[in-house]
C-alpha positions as CSV (number, residue, x, y, z in Angstrom):
1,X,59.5,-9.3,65.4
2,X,57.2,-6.1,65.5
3,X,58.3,-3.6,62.7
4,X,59.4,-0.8,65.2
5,X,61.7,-3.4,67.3
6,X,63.4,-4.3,63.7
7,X,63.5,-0.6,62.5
8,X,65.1,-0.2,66.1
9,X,67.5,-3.0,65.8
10,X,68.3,-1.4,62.6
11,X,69.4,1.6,63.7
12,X,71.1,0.0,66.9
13,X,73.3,-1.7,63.9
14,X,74.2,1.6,62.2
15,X,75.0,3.5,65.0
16,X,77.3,0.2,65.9
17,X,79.4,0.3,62.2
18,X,79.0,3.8,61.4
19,X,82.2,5.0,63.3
20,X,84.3,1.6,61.7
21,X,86.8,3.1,59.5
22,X,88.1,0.2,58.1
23,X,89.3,-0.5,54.1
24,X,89.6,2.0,51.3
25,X,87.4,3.7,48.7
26,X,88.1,2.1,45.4
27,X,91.0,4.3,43.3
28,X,91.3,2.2,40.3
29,X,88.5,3.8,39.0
30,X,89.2,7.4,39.1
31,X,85.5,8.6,39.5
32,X,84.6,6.6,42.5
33,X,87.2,8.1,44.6
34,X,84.7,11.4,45.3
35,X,82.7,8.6,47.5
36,X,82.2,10.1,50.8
37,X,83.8,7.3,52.8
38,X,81.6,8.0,55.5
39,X,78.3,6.8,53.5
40,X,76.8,4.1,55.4
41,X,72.9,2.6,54.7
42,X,71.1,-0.4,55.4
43,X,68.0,-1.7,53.5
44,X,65.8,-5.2,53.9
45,X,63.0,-5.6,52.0
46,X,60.8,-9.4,52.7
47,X,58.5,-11.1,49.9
48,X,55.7,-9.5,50.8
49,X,56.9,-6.1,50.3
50,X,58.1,-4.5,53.6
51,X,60.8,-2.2,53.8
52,X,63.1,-1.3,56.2
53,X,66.1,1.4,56.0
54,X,68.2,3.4,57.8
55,X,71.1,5.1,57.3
56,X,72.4,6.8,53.6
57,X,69.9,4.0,51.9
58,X,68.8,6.2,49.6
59,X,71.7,7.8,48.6
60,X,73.2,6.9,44.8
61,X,75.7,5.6,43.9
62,X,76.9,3.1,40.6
63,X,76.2,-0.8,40.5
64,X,79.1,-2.0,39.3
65,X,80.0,-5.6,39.6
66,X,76.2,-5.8,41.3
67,X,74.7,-6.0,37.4
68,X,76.0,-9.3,36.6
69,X,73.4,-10.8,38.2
70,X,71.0,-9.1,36.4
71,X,72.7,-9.7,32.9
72,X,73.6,-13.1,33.7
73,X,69.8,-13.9,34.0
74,X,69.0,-12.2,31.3
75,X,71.4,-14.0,28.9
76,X,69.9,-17.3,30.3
77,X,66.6,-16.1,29.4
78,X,67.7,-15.5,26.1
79,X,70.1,-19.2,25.2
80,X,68.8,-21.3,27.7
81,X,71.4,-23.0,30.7
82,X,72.8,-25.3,28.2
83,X,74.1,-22.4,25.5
84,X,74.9,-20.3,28.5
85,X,77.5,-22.9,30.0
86,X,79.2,-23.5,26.7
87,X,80.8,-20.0,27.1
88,X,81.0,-19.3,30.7
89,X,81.5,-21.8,33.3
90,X,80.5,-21.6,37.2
91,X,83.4,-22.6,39.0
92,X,84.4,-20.4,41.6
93,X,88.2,-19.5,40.4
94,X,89.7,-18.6,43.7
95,X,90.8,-15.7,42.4
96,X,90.5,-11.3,42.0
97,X,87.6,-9.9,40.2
98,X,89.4,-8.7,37.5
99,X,92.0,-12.0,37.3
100,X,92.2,-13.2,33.6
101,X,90.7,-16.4,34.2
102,X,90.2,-18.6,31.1
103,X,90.0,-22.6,31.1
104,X,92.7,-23.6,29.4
105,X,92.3,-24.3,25.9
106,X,88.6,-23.2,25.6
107,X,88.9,-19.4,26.8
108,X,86.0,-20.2,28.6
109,X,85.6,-17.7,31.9
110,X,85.5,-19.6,35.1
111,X,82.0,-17.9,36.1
112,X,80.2,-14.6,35.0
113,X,81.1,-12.9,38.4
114,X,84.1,-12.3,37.8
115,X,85.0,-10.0,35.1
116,X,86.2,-12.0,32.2
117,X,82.2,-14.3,32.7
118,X,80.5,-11.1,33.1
119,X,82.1,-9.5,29.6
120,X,81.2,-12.8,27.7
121,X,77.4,-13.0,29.2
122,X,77.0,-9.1,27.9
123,X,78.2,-10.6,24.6
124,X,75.1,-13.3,24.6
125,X,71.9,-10.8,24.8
126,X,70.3,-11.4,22.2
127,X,69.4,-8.0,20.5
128,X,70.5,-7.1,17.3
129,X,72.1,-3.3,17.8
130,X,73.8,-2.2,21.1
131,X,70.9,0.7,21.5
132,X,68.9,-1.9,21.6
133,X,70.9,-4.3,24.0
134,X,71.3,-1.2,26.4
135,X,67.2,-0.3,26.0
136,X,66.7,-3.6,27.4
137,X,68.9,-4.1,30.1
138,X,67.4,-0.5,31.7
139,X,64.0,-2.0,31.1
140,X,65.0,-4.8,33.0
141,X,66.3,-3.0,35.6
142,X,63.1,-1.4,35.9
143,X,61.3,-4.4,36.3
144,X,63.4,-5.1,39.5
145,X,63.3,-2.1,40.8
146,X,60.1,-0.1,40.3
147,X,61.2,3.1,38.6
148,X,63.4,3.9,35.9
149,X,67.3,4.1,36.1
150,X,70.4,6.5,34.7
151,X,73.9,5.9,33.7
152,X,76.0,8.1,35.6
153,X,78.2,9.2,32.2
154,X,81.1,10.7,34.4
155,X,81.3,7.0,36.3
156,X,81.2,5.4,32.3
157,X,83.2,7.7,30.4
158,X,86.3,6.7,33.8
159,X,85.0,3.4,33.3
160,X,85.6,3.3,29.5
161,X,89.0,5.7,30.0
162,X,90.8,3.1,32.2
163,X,89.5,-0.3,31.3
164,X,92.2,-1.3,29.4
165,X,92.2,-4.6,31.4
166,X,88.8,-5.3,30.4
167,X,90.1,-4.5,26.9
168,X,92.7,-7.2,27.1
169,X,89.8,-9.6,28.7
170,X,87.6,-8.7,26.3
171,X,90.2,-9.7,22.9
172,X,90.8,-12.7,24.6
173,X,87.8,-13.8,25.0
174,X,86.7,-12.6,20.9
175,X,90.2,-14.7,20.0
176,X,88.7,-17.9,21.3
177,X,85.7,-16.9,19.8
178,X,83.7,-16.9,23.5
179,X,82.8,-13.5,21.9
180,X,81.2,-13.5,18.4
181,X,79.9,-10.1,18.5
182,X,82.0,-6.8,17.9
183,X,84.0,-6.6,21.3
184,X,84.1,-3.0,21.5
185,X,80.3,-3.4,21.3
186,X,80.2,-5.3,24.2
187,X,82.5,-3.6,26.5
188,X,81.0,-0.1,25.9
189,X,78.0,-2.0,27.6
190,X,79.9,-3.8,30.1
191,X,81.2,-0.3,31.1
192,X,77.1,1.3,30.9
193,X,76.1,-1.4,32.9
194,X,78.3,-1.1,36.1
195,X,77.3,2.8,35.5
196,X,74.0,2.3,36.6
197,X,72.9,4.4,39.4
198,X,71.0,3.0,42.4
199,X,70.7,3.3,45.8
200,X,71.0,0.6,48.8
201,X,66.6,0.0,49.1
202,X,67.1,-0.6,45.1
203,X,69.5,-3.3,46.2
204,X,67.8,-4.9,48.7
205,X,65.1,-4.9,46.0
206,X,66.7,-6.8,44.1
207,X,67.6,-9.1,46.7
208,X,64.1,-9.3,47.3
209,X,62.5,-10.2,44.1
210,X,65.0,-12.9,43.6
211,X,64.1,-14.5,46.9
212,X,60.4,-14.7,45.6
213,X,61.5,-16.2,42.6
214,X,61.8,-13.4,40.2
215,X,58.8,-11.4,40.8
216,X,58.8,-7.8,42.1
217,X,57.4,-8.4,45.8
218,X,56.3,-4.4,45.6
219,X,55.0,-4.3,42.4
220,X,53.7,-7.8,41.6
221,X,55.9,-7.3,37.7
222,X,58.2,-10.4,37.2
223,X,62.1,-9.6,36.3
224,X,63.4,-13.1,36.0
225,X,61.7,-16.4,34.7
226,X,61.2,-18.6,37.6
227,X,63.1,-21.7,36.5
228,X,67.0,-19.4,36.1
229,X,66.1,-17.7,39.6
230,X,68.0,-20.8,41.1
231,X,71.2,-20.9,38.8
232,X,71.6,-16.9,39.8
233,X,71.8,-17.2,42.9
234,X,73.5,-20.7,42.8
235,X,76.8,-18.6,41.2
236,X,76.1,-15.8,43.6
237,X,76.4,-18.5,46.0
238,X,79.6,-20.0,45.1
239,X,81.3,-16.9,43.5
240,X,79.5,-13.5,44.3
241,X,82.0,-12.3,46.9
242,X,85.1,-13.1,44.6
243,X,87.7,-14.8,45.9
244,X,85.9,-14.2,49.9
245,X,82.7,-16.6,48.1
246,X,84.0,-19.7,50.4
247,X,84.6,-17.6,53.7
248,X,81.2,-15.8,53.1
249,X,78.8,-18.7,52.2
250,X,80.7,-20.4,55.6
251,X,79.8,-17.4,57.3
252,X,76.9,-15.6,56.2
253,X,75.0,-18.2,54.5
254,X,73.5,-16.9,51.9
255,X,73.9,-16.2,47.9
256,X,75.5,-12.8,47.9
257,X,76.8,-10.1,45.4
258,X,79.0,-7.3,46.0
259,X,80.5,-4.2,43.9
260,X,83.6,-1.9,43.7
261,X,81.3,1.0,44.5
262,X,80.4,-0.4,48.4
263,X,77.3,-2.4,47.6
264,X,76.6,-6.1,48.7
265,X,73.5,-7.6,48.0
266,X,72.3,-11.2,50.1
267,X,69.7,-13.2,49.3
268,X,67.6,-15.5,51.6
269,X,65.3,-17.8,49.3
270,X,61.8,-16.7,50.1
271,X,62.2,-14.3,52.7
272,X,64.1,-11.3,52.3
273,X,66.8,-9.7,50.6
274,X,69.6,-7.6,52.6
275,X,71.6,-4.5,51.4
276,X,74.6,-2.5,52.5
277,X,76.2,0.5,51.0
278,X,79.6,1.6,52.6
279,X,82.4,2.8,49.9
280,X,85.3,1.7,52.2
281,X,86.5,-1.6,50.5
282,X,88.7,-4.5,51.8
283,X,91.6,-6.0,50.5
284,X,89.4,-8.2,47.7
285,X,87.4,-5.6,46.9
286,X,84.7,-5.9,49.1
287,X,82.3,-3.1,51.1
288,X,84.2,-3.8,54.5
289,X,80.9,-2.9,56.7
290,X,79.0,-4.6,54.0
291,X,80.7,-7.8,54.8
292,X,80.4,-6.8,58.6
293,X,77.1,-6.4,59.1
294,X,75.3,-8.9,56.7
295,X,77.3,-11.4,59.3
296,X,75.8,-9.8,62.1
297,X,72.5,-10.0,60.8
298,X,73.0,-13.5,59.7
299,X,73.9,-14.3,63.4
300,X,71.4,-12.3,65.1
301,X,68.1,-13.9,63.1
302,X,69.5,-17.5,62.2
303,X,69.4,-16.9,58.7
304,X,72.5,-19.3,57.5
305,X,71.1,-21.5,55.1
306,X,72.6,-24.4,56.3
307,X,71.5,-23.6,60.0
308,X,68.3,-25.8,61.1
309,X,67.2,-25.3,64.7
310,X,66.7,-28.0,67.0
311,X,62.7,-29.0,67.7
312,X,60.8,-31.9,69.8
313,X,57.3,-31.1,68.4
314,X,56.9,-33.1,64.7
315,X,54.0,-30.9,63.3
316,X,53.4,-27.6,63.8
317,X,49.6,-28.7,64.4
318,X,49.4,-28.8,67.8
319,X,45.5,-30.0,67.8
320,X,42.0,-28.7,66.5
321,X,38.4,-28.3,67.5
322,X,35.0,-26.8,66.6
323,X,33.1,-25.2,69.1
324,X,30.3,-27.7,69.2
325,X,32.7,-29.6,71.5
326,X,34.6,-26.7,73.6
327,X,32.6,-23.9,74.5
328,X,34.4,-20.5,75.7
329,X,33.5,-19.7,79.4
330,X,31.7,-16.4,78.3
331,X,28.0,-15.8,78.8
332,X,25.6,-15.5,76.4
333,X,22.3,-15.3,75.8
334,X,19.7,-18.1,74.5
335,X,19.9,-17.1,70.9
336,X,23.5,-17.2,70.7
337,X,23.6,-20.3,72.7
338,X,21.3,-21.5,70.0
339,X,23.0,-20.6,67.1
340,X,26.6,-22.0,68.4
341,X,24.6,-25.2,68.9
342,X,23.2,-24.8,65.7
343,X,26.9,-23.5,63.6
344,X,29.3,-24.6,66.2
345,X,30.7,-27.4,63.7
346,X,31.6,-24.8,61.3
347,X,33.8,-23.0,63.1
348,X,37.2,-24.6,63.3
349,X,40.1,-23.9,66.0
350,X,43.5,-24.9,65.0
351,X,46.5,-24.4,67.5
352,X,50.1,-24.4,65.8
353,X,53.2,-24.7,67.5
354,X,56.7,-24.7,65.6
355,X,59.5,-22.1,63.9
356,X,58.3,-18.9,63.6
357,X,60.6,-17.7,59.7
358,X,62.2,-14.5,60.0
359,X,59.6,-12.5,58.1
360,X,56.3,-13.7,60.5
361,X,53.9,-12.5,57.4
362,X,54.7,-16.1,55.4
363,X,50.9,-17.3,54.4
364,X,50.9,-21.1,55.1
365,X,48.0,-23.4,53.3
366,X,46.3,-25.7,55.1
367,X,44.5,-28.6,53.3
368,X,42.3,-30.0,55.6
């Protein structure tokens, strides 16, 4: 697809969902309810760097639930899978964001989307002092997204004035001893990190540079060591949309991430990533046009993981020639005659036939 007819098709999807009125800005948060509920943007950005937006895309707002998937990578950078799973599991738990939900006995989260997961993996980064903790996280974020990030401090100081559910969380979580740092500590990050500010191409950013396997398709800067790219977005698979992850992975298709402040975040492996801001939420919490429109697109391009189309041809080499053997029917004169003669066999012609992938700018290697 040319980039105008996608920039088109775009826009044709915005103008489609922007009058969609559907869900409610979040109120549990005091601060987020001055979210025009209006806001609506779009962003997709492929592993080679493209970008295409339309729409409020640029247009700030906070993270929120969005950072686990940062900080969940970074805390299996810093203990490994194995340390990692000893304190949070990955089972989806069927169940609100904010659901205290423990494995009996251990206190062990179900999975660090939820809440609960997401306070114990802050607790596992590994720096000593929590200025240095928070230093590293916004370098990290950087590293996704190209430019530095803020904390909107009126979002954090709501955050930190009405989480006393996170409180409880986070107690329960030091009393089993999942938490071995000072839990005050931690939440003050936890409630810094869904602060940060970013807008819907920062998203799809994101999406983007875990789809090439951790590395910044803009600026070339890794964010996330290769080998836990796949466990990310294996729980953003199987719990990123809460207690929506099995009706959205049976929809959509693909690993997904969403926050309280209207942004969801898809991820296809080594093509794009796919963002959608819209405050208005659903009844689990959701962006309502979020959820929408990343099944639209999902439709419209074939992009369900699971979907394989149907094809009779078994290579994608159709055949292959020099031009010592097929000559074009153009006329030339006898010293280019002579020198096709002559080079012919170094020039090689190889027709392909097969799938065309969504992006149409993958680089295939041929070994001939």
């Amino acid at each position: 697809m040319k980039m105008n007819s996608f920039f088109n098709y775009l826009e044709t999807l915005h103008r489609d969902y922007a009058d969609v009125a559907d869900g409610a800005v979040a109120s549990y948060i005091p601060e987020l309810l001055k979210a025009d509920p209006a806001w609506l943007g779009i962003a997709v950005v492929t592993v080679d760097g493209h970008v295409y937006q339309v729409g409020d895309s640029q247009q700030e707002f906070t993270i929120q639930s969005i950072s686990k998937i940062i900080t969940y990578g970074m805390a299996l950078e810093d203990n490994g899978t194995e340390d990692v799973l000893k304190k949070v599991d990955v089972e989806p738990s069927g169940e609100a964001f904010n659901s205290i939900s423990l494995e009996p006995g251990t206190g062990r989260p179900r999975n660090p989307m939820i809440n609960a997961g997401a306070i114990a993996t802050v607790s596992l980064l590994a720096e000593a002092t929590p200025a240095a903790r928070l230093k590293r996280m916004l370098d990290v974020y950087k590293r996704y997204l190209g430019h530095e990030v803020a904390i909107d401090d009126s979002v954090y100081q709501s955050e930190k004035e009405t989480g006393h559910r996170n409180r409880a969380i986070g107690y329960m979580l030091r009393n089993y001893e999942i938490i071995e740092k000072e839990t005050d500590e931690v939440l003050d990050l936890y409630f810094k990190q869904c602060s940060i500010l970013v807008n819907c191409r920062d998203l799809a950013l994101i999406g983007a540079t875990l789809a090439n396997n951790g590395v910044n398709p803009i600026t070339g800067v890794r964010a996330l060591k290769g080998q836990f790219v796949p466990h990310v977005l294996g729980v953003m698979g199987s719990c990123g949309m809460y207690d929506y992850s099995g009706a959205w992975i049976y929809n959509v298709g693909m690993p997904a991430k969403s926050g309280v402040g209207g942004g969801v975040v898809a991820v296809l492996p080594g093509q794009l990533g796919i963002a959608v801001f819209s405050p208005r939420l659903d009844d689990r919490g959701n962006s309502f046009r979020g959820v929408e429109i990343c099944k639209r697109i999902s439709k419209d391009f074939g992009l369900h993981l699971f979907y394989s189309s149907q094809t009779t041809i078994s290579t994608v080499l159709h055949s292959r020639y020099d031009t010592s053997t097929v000559r074009s029917k153009r006329n030339r004169n006898q010293e280019q005659t002579r020198l096709l003669s002559e080079l012919g066999k170094q020039v090689k012609v190889f027709k392909l036939a097969g799938d065309l992938m969504f992006t149409g700018f993958r680089k295939t290697v041929w070994n001939f």
